[in-house]
mmJSON file of the N, C-alpha and C atoms, coordinates in Angstrom:
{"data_MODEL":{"atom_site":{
"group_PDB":["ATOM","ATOM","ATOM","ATOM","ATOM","ATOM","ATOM","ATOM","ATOM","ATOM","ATOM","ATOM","ATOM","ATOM","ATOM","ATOM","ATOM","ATOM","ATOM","ATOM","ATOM","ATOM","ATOM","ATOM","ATOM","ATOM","ATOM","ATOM","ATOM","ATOM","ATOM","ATOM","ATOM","ATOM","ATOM","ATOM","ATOM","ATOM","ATOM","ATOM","ATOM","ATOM","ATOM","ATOM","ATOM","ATOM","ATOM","ATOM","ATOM","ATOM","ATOM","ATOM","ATOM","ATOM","ATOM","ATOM","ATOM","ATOM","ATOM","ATOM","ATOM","ATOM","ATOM","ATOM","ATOM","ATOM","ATOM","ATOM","ATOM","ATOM","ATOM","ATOM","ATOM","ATOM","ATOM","ATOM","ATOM","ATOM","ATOM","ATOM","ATOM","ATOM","ATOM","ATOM","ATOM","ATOM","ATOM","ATOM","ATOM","ATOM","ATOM","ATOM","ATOM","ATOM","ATOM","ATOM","ATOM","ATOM","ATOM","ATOM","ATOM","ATOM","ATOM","ATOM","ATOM","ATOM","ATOM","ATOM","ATOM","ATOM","ATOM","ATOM","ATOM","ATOM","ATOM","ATOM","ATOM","ATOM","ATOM","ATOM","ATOM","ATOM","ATOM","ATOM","ATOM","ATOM","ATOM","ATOM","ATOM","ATOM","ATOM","ATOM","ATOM","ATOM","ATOM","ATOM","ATOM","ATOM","ATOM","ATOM","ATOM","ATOM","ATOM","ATOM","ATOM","ATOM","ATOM","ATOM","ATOM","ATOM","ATOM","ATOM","ATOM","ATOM","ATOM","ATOM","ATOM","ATOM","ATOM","ATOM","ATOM","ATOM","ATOM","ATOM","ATOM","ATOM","ATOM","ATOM","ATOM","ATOM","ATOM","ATOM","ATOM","ATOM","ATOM","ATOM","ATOM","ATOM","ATOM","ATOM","ATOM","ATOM","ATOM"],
"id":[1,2,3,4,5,6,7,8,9,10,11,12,13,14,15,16,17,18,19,20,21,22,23,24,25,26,27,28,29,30,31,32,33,34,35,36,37,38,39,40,41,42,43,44,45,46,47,48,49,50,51,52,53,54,55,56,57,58,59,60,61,62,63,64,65,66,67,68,69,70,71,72,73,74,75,76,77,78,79,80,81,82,83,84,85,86,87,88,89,90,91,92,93,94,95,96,97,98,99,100,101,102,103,104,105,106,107,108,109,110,111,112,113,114,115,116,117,118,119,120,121,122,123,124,125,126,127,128,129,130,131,132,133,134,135,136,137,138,139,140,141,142,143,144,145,146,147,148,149,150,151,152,153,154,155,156,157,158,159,160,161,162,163,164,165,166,167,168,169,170,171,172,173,174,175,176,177,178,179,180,181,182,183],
"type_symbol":["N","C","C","N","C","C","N","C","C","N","C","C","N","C","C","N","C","C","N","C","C","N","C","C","N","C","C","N","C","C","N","C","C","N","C","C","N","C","C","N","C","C","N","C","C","N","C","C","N","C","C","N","C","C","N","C","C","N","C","C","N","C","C","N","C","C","N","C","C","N","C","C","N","C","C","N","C","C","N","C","C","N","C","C","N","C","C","N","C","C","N","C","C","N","C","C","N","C","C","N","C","C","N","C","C","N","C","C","N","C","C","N","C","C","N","C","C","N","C","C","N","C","C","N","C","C","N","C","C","N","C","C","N","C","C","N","C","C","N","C","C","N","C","C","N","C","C","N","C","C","N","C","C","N","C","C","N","C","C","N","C","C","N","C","C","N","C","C","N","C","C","N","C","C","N","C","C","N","C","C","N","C","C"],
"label_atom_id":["N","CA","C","N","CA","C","N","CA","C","N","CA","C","N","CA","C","N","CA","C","N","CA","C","N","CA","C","N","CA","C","N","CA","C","N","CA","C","N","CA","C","N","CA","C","N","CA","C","N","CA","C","N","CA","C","N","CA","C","N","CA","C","N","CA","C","N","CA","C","N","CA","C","N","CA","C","N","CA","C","N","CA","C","N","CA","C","N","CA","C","N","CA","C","N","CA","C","N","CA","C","N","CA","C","N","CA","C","N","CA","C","N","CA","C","N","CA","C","N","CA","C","N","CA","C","N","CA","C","N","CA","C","N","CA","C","N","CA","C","N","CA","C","N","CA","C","N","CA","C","N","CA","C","N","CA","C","N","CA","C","N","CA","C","N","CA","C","N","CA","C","N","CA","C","N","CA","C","N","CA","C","N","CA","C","N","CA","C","N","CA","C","N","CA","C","N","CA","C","N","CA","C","N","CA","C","N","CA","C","N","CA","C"],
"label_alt_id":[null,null,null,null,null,null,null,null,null,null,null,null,null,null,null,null,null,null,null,null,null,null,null,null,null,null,null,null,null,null,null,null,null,null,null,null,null,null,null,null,null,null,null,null,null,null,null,null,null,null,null,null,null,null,null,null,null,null,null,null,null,null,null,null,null,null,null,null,null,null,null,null,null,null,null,null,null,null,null,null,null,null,null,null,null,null,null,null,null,null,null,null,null,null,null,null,null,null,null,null,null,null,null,null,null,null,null,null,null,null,null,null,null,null,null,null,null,null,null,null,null,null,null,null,null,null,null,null,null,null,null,null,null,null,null,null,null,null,null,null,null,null,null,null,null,null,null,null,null,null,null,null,null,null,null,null,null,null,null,null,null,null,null,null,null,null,null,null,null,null,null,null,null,null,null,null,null,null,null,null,null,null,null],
"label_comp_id":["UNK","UNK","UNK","UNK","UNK","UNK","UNK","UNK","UNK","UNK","UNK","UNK","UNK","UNK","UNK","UNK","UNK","UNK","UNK","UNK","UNK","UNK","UNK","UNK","UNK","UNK","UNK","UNK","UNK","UNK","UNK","UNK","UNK","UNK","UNK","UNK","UNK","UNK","UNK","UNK","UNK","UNK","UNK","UNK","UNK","UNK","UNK","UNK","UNK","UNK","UNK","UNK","UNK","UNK","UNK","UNK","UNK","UNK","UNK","UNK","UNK","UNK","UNK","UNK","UNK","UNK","UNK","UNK","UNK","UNK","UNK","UNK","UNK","UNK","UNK","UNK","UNK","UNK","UNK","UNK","UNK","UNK","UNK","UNK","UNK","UNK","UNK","UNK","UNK","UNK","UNK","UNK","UNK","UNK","UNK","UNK","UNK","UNK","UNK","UNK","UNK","UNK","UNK","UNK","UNK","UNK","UNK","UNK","UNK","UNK","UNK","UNK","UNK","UNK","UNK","UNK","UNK","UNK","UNK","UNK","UNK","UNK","UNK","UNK","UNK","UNK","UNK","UNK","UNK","UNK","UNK","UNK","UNK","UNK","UNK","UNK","UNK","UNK","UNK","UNK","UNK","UNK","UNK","UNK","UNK","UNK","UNK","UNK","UNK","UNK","UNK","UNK","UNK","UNK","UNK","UNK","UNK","UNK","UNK","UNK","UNK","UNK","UNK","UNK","UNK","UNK","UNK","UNK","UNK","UNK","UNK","UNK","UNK","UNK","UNK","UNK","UNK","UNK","UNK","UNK","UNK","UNK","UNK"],
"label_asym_id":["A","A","A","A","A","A","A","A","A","A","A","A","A","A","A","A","A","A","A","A","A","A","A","A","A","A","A","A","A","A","A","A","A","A","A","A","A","A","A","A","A","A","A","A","A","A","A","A","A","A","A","A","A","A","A","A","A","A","A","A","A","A","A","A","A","A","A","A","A","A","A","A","A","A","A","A","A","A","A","A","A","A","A","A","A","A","A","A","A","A","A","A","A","A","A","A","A","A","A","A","A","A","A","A","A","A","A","A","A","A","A","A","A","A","A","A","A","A","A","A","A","A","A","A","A","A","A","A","A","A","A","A","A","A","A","A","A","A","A","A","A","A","A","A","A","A","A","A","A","A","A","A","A","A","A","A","A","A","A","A","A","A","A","A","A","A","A","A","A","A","A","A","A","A","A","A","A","A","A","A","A","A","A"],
"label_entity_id":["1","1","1","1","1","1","1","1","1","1","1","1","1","1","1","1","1","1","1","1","1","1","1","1","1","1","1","1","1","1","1","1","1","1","1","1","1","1","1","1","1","1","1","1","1","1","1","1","1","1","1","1","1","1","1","1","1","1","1","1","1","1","1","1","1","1","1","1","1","1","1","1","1","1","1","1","1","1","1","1","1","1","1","1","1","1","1","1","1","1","1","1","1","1","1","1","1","1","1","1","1","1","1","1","1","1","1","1","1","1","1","1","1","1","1","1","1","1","1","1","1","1","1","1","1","1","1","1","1","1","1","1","1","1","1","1","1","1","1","1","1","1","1","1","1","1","1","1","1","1","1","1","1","1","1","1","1","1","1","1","1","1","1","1","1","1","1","1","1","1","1","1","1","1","1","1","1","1","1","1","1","1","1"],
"label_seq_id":[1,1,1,2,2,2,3,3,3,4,4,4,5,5,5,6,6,6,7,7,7,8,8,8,9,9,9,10,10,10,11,11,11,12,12,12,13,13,13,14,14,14,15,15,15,16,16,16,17,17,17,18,18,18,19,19,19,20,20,20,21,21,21,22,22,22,23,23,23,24,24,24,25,25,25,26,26,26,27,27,27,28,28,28,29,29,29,30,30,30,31,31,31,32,32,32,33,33,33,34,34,34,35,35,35,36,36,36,37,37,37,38,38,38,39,39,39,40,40,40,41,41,41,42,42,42,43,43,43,44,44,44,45,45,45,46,46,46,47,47,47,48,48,48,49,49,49,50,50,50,51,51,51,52,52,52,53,53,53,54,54,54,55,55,55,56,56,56,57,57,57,58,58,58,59,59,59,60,60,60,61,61,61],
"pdbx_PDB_ins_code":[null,null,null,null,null,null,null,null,null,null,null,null,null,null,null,null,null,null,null,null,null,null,null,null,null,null,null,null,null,null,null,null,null,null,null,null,null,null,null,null,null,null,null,null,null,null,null,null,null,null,null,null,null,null,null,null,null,null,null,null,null,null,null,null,null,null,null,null,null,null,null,null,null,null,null,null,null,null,null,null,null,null,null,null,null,null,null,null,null,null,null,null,null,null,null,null,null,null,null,null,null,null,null,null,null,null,null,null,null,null,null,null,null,null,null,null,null,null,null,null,null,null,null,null,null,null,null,null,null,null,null,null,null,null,null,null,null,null,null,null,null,null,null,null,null,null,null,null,null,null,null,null,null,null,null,null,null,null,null,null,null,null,null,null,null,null,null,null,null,null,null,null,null,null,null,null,null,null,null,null,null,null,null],
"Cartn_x":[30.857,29.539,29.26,27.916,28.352,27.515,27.87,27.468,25.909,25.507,24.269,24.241,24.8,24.685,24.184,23.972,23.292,21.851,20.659,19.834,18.765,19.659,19.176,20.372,19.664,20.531,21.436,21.343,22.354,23.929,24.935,25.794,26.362,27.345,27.715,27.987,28.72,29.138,27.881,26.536,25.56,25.471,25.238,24.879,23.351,22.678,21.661,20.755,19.862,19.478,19.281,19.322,19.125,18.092,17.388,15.993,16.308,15.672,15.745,14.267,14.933,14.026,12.209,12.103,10.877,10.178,11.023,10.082,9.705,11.026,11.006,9.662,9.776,8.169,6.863,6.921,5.699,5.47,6.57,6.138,5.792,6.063,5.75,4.547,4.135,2.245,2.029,2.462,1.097,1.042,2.229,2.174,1.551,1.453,1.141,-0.767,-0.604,-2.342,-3.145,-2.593,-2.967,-2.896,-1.775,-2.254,-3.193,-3.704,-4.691,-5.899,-5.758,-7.328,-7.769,-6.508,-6.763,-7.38,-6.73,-7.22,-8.716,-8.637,-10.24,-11.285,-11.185,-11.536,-12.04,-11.16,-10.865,-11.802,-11.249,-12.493,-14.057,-14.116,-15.322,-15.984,-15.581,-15.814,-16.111,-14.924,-15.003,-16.587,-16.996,-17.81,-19.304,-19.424,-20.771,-20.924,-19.923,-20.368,-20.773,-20.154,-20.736,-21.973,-22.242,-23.759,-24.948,-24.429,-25.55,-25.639,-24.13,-24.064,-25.415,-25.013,-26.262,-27.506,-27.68,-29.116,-29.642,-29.044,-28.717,-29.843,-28.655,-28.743,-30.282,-30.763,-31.852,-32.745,-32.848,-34.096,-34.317,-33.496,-33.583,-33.451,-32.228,-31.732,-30.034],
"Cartn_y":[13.536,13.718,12.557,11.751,10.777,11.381,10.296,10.382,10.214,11.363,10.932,11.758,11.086,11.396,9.953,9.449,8.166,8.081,7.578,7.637,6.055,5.285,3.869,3.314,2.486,1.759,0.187,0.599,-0.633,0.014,-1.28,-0.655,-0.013,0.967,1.097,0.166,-1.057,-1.563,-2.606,-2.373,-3.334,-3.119,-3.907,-3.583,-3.303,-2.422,-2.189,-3.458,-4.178,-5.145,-4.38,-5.034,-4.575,-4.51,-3.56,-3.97,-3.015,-3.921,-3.752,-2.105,-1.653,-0.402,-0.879,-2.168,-2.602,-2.902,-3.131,-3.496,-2.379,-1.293,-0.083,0.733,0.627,1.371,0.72,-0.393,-1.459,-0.876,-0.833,-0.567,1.189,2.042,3.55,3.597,2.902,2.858,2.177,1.24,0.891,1.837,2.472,3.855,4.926,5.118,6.277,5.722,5.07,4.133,4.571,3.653,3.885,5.288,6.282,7.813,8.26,7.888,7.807,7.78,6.669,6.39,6.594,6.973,7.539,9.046,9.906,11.046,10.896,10.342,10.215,9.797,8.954,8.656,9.579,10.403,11.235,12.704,12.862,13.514,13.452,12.385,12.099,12.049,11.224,11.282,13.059,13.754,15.455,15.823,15.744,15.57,15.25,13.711,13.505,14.61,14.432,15.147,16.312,17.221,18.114,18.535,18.192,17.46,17.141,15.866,15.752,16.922,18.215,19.131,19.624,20.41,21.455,20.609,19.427,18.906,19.386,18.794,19.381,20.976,21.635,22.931,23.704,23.366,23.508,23.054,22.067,21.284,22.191,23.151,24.019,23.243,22.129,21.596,22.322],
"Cartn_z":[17.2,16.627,15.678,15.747,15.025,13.269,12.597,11.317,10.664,10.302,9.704,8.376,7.404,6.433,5.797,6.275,5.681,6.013,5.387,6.006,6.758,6.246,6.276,7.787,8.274,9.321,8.937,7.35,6.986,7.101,7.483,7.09,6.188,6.155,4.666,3.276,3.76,3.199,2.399,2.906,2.52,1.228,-0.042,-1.104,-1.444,-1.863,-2.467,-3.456,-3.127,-4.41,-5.54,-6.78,-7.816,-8.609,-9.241,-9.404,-10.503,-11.786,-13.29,-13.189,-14.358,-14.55,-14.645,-15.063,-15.461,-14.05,-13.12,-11.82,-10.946,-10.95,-10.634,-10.896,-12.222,-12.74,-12.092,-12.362,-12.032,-10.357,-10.011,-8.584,-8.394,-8.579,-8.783,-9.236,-10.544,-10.689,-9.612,-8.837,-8.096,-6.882,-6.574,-5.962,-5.928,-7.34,-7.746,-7.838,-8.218,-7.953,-6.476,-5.626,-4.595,-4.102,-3.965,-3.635,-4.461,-5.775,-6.721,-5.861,-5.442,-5.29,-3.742,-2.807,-1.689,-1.486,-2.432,-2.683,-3.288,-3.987,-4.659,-3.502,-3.003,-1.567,-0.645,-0.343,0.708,0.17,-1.145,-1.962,-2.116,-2.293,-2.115,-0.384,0.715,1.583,2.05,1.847,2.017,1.44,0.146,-0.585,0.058,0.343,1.346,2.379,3.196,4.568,3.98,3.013,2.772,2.212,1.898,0.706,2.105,3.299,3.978,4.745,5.411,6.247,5.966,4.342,3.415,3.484,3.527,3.802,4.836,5.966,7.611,7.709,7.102,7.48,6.519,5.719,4.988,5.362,6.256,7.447,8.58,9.166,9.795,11.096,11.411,11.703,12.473],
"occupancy":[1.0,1.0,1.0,1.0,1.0,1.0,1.0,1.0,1.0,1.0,1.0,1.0,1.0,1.0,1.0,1.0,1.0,1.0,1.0,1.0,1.0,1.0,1.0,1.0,1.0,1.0,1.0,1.0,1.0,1.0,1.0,1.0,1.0,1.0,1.0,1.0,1.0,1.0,1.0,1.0,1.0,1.0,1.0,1.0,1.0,1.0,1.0,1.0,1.0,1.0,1.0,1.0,1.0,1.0,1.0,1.0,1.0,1.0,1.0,1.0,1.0,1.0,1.0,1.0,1.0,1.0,1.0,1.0,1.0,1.0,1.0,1.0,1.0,1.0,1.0,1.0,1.0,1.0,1.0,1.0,1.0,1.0,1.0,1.0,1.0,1.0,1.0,1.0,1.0,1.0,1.0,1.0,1.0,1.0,1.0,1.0,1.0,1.0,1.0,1.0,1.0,1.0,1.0,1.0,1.0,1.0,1.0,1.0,1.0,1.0,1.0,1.0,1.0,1.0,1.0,1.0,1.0,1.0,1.0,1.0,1.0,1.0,1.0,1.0,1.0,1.0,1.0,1.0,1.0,1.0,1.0,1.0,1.0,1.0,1.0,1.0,1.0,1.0,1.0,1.0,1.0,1.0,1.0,1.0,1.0,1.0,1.0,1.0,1.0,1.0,1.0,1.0,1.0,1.0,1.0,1.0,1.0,1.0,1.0,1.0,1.0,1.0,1.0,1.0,1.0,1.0,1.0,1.0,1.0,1.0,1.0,1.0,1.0,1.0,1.0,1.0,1.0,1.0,1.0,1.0,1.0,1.0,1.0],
"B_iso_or_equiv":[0.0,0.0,0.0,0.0,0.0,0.0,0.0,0.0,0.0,0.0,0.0,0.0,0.0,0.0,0.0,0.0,0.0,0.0,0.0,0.0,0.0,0.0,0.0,0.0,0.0,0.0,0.0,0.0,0.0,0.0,0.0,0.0,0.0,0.0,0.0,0.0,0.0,0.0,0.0,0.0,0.0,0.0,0.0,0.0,0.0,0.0,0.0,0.0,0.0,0.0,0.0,0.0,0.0,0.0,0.0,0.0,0.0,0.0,0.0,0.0,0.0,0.0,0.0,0.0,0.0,0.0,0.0,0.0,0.0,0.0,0.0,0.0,0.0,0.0,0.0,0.0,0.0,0.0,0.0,0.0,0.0,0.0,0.0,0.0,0.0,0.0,0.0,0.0,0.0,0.0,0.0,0.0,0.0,0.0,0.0,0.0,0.0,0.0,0.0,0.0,0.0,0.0,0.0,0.0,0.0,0.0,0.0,0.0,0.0,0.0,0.0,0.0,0.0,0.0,0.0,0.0,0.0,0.0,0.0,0.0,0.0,0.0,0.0,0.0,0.0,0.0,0.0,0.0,0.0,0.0,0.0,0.0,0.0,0.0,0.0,0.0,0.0,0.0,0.0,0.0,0.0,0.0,0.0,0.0,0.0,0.0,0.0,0.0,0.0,0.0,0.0,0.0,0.0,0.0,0.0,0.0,0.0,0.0,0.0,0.0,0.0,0.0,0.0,0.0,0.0,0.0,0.0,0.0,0.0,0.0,0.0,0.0,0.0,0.0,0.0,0.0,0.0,0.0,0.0,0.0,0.0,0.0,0.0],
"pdbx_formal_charge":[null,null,null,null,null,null,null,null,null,null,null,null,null,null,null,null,null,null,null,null,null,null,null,null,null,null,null,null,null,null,null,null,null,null,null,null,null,null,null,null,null,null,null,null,null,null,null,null,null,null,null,null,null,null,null,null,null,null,null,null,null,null,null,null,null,null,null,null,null,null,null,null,null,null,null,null,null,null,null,null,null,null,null,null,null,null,null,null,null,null,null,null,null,null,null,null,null,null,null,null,null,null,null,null,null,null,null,null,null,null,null,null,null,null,null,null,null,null,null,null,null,null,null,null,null,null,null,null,null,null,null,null,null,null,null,null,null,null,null,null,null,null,null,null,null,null,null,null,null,null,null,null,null,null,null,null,null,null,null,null,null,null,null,null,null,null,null,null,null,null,null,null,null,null,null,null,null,null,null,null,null,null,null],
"auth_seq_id":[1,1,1,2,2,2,3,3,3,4,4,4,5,5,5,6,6,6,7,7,7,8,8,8,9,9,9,10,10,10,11,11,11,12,12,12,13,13,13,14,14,14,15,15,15,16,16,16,17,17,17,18,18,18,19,19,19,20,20,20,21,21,21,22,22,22,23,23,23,24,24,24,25,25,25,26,26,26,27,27,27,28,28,28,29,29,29,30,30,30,31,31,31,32,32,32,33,33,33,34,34,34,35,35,35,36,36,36,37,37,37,38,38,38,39,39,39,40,40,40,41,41,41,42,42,42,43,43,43,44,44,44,45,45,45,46,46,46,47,47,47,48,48,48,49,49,49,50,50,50,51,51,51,52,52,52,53,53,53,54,54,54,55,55,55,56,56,56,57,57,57,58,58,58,59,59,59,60,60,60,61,61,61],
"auth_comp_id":["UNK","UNK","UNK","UNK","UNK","UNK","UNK","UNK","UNK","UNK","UNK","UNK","UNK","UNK","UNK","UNK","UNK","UNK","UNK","UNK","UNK","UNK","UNK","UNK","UNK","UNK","UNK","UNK","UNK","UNK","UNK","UNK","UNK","UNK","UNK","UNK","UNK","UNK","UNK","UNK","UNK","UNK","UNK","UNK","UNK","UNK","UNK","UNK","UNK","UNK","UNK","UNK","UNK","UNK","UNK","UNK","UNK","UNK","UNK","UNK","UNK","UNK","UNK","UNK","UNK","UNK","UNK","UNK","UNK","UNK","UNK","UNK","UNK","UNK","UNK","UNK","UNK","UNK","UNK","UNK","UNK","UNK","UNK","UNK","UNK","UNK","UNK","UNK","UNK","UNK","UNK","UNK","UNK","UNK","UNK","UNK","UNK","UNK","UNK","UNK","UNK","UNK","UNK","UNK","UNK","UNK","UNK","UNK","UNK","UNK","UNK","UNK","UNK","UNK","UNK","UNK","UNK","UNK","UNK","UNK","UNK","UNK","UNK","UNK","UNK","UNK","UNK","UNK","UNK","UNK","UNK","UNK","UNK","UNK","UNK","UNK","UNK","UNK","UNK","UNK","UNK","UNK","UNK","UNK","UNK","UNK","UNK","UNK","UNK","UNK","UNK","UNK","UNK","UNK","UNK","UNK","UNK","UNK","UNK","UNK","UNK","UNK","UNK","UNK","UNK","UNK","UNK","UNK","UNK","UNK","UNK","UNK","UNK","UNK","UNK","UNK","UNK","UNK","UNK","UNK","UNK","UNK","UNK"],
"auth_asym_id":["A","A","A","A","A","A","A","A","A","A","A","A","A","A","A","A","A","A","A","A","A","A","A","A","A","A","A","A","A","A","A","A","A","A","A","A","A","A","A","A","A","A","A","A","A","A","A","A","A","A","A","A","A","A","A","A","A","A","A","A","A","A","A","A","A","A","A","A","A","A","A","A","A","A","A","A","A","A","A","A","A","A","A","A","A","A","A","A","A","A","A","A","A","A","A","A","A","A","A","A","A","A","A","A","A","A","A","A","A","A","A","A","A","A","A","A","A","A","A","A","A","A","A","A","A","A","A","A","A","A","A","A","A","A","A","A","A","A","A","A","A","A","A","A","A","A","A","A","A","A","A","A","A","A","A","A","A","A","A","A","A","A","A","A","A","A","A","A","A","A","A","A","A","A","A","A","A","A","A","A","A","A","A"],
"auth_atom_id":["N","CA","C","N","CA","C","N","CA","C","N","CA","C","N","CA","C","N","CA","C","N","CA","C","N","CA","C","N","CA","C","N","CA","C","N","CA","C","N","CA","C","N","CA","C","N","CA","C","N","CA","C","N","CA","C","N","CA","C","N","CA","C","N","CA","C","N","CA","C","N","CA","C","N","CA","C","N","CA","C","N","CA","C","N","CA","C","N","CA","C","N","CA","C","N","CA","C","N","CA","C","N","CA","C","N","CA","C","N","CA","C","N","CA","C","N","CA","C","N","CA","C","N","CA","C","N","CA","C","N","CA","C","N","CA","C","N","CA","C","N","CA","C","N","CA","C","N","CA","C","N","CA","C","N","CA","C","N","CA","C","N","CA","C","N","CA","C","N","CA","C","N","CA","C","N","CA","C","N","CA","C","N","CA","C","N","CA","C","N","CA","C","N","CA","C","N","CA","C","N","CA","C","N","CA","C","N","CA","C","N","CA","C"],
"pdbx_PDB_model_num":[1,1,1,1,1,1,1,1,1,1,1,1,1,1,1,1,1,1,1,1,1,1,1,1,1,1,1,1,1,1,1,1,1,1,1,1,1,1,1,1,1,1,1,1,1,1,1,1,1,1,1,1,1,1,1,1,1,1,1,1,1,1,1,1,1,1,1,1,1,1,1,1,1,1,1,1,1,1,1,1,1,1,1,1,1,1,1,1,1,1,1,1,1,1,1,1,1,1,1,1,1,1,1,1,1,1,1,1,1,1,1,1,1,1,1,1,1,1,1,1,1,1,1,1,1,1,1,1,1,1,1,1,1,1,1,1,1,1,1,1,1,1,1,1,1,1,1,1,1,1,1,1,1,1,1,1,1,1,1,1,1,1,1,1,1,1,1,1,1,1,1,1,1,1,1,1,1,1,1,1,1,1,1]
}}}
């Protein structure tokens, strides 16, 4: 049975780069940014359609 307790296709023996706590973060906000502003997005888009639907439907449409 082979092994999958690993989840990456490096070997074991690959070392990990090292990345200081300060870049770590830097990169998680811009993470956390972007699902930010995708949701907001996606919110809003949800938002129009709904807004022109009720237009729609009040035209007797």
């Amino acid at each position: 049975m082979a092994d999958t307790t690993t989840s990456s296709n490096a070997p074991p023996s690959a070392a990990e780069p090292v990345v200081d706590a300060a870049e770590r973060a830097r990169r998680q906000r811009g993470k956390n940014l972007a699902l930010f502003f995708s949701l907001l997005g996606f919110v809003a888009l949800i938002y129009v359609v709904a807004i022109v639907r009720m237009g729609l439907h009040a035209q007797g449409q």
